[in-house]
Residue, then its C-alpha position, 0 to 999 in steps of 0.5 A: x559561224x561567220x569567217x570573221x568570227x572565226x578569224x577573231x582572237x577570243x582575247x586582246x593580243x596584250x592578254x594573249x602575250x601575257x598568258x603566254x609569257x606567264x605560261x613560258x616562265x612556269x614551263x621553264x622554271x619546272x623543268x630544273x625544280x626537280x632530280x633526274x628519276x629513274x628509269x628514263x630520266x637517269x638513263x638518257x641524261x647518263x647516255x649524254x654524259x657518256x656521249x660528251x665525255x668519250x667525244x663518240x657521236x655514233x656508237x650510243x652507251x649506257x654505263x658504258x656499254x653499247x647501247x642500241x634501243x633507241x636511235x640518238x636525236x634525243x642523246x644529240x639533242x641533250x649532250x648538246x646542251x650538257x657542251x652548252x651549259x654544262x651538267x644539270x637537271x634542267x639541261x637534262x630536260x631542255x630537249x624535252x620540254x622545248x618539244x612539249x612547248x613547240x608542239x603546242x605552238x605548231x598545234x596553235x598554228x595549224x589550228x589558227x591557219x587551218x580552222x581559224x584563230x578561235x580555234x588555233x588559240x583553243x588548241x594551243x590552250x587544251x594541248x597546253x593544259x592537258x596534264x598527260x602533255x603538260x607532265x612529260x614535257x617536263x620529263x626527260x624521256x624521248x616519247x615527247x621527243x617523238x612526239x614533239x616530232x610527230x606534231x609536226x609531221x601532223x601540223x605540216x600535212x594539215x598546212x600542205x593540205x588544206x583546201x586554201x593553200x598556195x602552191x608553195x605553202x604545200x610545196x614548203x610544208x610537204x617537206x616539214x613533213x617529210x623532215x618531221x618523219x625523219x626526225x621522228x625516226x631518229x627519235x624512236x625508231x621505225x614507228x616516225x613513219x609508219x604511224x603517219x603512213x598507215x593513217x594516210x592509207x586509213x584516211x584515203x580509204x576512209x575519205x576517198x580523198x585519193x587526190x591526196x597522193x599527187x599532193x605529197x611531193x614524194x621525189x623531193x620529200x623522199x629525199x630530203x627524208x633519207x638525207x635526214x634520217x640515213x647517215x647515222x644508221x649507215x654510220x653506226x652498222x658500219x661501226x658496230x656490224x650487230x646494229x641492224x638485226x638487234x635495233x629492226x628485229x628486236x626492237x621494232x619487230x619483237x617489240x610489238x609482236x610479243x612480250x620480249x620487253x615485258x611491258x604487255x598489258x590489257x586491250x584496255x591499258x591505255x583508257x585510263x591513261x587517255x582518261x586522266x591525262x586529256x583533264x580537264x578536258x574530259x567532259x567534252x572528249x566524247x563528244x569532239x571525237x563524234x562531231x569529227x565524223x561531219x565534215x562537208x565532203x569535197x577536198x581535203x578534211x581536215x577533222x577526219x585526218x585528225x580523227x584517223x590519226x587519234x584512233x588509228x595510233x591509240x588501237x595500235x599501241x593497244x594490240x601492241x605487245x609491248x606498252x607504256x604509258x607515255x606512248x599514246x602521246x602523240x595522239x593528244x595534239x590531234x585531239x586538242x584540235x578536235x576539242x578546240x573545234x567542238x568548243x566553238x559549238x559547245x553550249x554553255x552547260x557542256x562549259x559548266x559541266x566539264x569545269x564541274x567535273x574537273x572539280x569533283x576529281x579534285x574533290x575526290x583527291x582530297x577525300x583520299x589525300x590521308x591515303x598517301x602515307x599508306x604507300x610507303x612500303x617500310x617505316x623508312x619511306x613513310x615521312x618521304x610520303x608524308x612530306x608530299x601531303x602538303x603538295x597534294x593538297x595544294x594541287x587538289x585545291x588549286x584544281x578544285x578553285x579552277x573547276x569551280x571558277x570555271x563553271x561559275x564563269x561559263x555564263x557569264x564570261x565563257x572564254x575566260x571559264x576556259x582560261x581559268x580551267x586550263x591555268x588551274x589544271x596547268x598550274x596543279x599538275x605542276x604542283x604535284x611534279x614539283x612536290x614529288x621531289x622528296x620522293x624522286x631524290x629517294x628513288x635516285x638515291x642522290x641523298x647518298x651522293x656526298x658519302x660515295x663521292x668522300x670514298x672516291x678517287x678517280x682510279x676507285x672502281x664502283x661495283x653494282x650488285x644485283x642491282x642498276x642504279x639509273x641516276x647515280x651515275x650521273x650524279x657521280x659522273x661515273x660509269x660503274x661495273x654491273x654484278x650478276x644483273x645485266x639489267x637492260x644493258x643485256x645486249x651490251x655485255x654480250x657485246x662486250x662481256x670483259x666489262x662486266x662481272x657476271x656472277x657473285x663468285x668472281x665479284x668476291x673474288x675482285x673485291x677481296x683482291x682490291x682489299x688484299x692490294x689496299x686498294x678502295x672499292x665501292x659497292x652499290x648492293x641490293x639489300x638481299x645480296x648484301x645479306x648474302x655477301x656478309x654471311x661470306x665474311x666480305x670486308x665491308x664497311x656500310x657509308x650509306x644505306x636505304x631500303x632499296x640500297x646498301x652502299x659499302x667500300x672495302x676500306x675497313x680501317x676506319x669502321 
């Protein structure tokens, strides 16, 4: 393959801006088209909330109650936009979907510099369209943030390293590096630089690049890391002196030793993942990931630094004691490059075939689409479903016309077969986010926003029993008093238990004081301990209810 073929764009430059801009307006629009879902979305955009509201940079809270598992660049990040623009869902989201699109456009980048614009485009188009990146760009949880940072850490060692670059450049982007670490750190934690570590000991071994290590700037890189990631650390242990044992030990040592989170799952947790959210580039994922095993052997290699990182980072989370489905997500920059390399050789059948196999998932998601209703757990949640049919077919068919677009046009014009199969599954994936809403607004209970909100004065506490609510208390713009169930604010209330109740008998012991006084309450209560509060007598009167919560004020004169 000639250098000037590999320095082509695969489409016009007008063509180029004209998906682009398309793609940006789709991003954009979906991230403000849908309520804050419980549990990470309600959770950080409340942290946010509490943030601007208390004018507290350092201390985080959840609820009001300290708050330590995670560093604050997200918090920042999304309290920054709450000053700018006020409270909202897409505000909520904007931190991480500018991390989704930047870390397509740094992978698009570091492709087109380090492998050619082919390539560059390639990656930019597979990253942007692989629905695992493509959804949680679109959800307010901080591993995009993470991993929107890791990208860069990535892409900026690629550019430093490359066999081609100036001095400067590896000088300059070096330091992106470094930044990139510290960012992650103050993302999520230890893990920023760790994982980068471990993938640059596995590649120097693997590779016998050790020439590597005189090419990492590390008197400047290192400062520049700690001026970065350090003031706030030392800021909230002075602060708060419980911050360093609960945030290394418990959240990073316990975390991945053992079950303390209980979120363990099986070796095998994170396949069906990988499977599904890499669609619809599936087909050719095998195959990528082996061809990056040949690469010529002198200097920097590029392929085997991206193969060393998607391996390493998914076997760690793997033996990990603790897993979630998002926390694979940095891996899917460095496999987009390695796909975008492998479709510069991948014959047209392997086009046609990946593009089919696209169509047969949606095939078969059509086949079971009158399953849907049959999640509903109760009669109450049955027409919720029902009402996400339509959206489903709508993303199934979308899918379904792309796959087979695609495979018909892989003869015949082989670069727009992959721009109809990326649009496609871009465009049904958010086809299905979006008609998830009915579905995201039941789960949050903000249909219940206006009843609790006409029973609220600011001095009218609000009671969670046995219960936490993610999302209302930013829709109520109210931090509210926990009951019996510390939930995950366990270390918060044992920090500061005074705001919190911990058992039933000193709740009805509150409650019927406020009512004695004439004083309004309200009360958020899980339906078993409702049940369980009736049969006490309590002075209740129901304002809003549904299977997963029954809402009440002790205000019993207008029943």
């Amino acid at each position: 393959m000639t250098d000037h073929y590999k320095s082509q764009l695969p489409i016009s430059k007008p063509a180029l801006w004209a998906l682009l801009l398309i793609f940006c307006a789709v991003w954009f629009y979906a991230l403000g088209a849908r309520t804050l879902v419980p549990t990470d979305e309600g959770r950080y955009a409340e942290m946010a909330r509490e943030m601007v509201a208390t004018g507290d940079w350092i201390t985080l809270r959840l609820n009001g109650l300290k708050y330590f598992e995670k560093p604050p660049l997200q918090t920042w990040m999304n309290a920054i936009t709450f000053e700018a623009f006020g409270l909202g869902e897409w505000q909520a989201r904007l931190w991480t979907g500018l991390c989704g699109l930047f870390g397509i456009l740094i992978t698009a980048y570091a492709g087109t510099r380090v492998f050619g614009r082919r390539i560059g485009f390639h990656a930019g188009l597979v990253l942007a369209s692989s629905l695992f990146w493509a959804a949680l760009g679109h959800v307010n949880t901080l591993d995009m943030g993470l991993a929107g940072m890791m990208t860069l850490t990535l892409a900026a060692l690629l550019l430093a390293q490359h066999n081609d670059a100036s001095g400067r450049e590896q000088r300059n982007w070096m330091l992106a590096c470094w930044a990139g670490m510290a960012l992650a750190v103050l993302s999520k934690g230890l893990i920023g630089i760790v994982l980068p570590g471990a993938v640059l000991v596995l590649y120097t071994l693997l590779s016998r690049d050790w020439a590597i290590w005189k090419r990492l700037h590390f008197g400047a890189g290192l400062l520049l890391f700690f001026a970065i990631a350090t003031p706030w650390f030392v800021l909230v242990s002075l602060k708060n002196p419980e911050f360093p044992n609960f945030f290394f030990i418990h959240e990073h040592f316990q975390r991945f030793t053992s079950k303390v989170h209980h979120r363990a799952g099986p070796w095998y947790y994170f396949i069906p993942i990988l499977i599904l959210g890499i669609v619809p580039w599936l087909g050719v994922l095998a195959q990528s990931l082996w061809n990056a095993r040949r690469e010529p052997m002198q200097g920097f290699r590029p392929k085997k630094m991206l193969l060393v990182w998607s391996v390493f980072i998914f076997f760690f989370f793997s033996i990990s004691g603790s897993k979630l489905p998002s926390y694979i997500l940095p891996i899917f920059p460095s496999l987009a490059l390695l796909i975008a390399c492998h479709l510069e050789k991948a014959s047209d059948k392997a086009i046609m075939l990946t593009a089919a196999l696209v169509a047969l998932f949606a095939a078969v998601g059509l086949g079971f689409v009158g399953k849907i209703p049959e999640l509903a757990s109760n009669a109450y949640e049955k027409p919720i479903y029902q009402a996400y049919l339509p959206w489903v077919v709508a993303g199934a068919v979308i899918a379904l016309a792309g796959g087979l677009l695609a495979a018909f046009l892989a003869r015949r014009r082989r670069e727009w077969s992959l721009i109809a199969l990326a649009a496609a599954t871009f465009v049904s994936g958010q086809v299905l986010m979006i008609g998830h809403e009915p579905l995201g607004r039941y789960k949050a209970g903000l249909d219940h926003v206006p009843a609790i909100a006409a029973e609220l004065t600011p001095q009218t506490p609000i009671f969670l029993v046995r219960l936490y609510e993610q999302s209302l208390p930013f829709y109520l713009r109210r931090t509210m008093t926990l009951v019996e169930h510390a939930d995950e604010m366990e270390f918060g209330v044992k920090q500061e238990p005074q705001l919190w109740i911990p058992t039933r008998a000193e709740f009805v012991a509150k409650w019927n004081a406020l009512h004695a006084e004439g004083k309004k309450a309200v009360a958020i209560i899980h339906p078993d301990a409702f049940v369980e509060l009736k049969k006490q007598g309590l002075p209740m009167r129901i304002i809003a209810q549904d299977p997963r919560r029954i809402i009440v004020t002790n205000d019993i004169k207008n029943s």
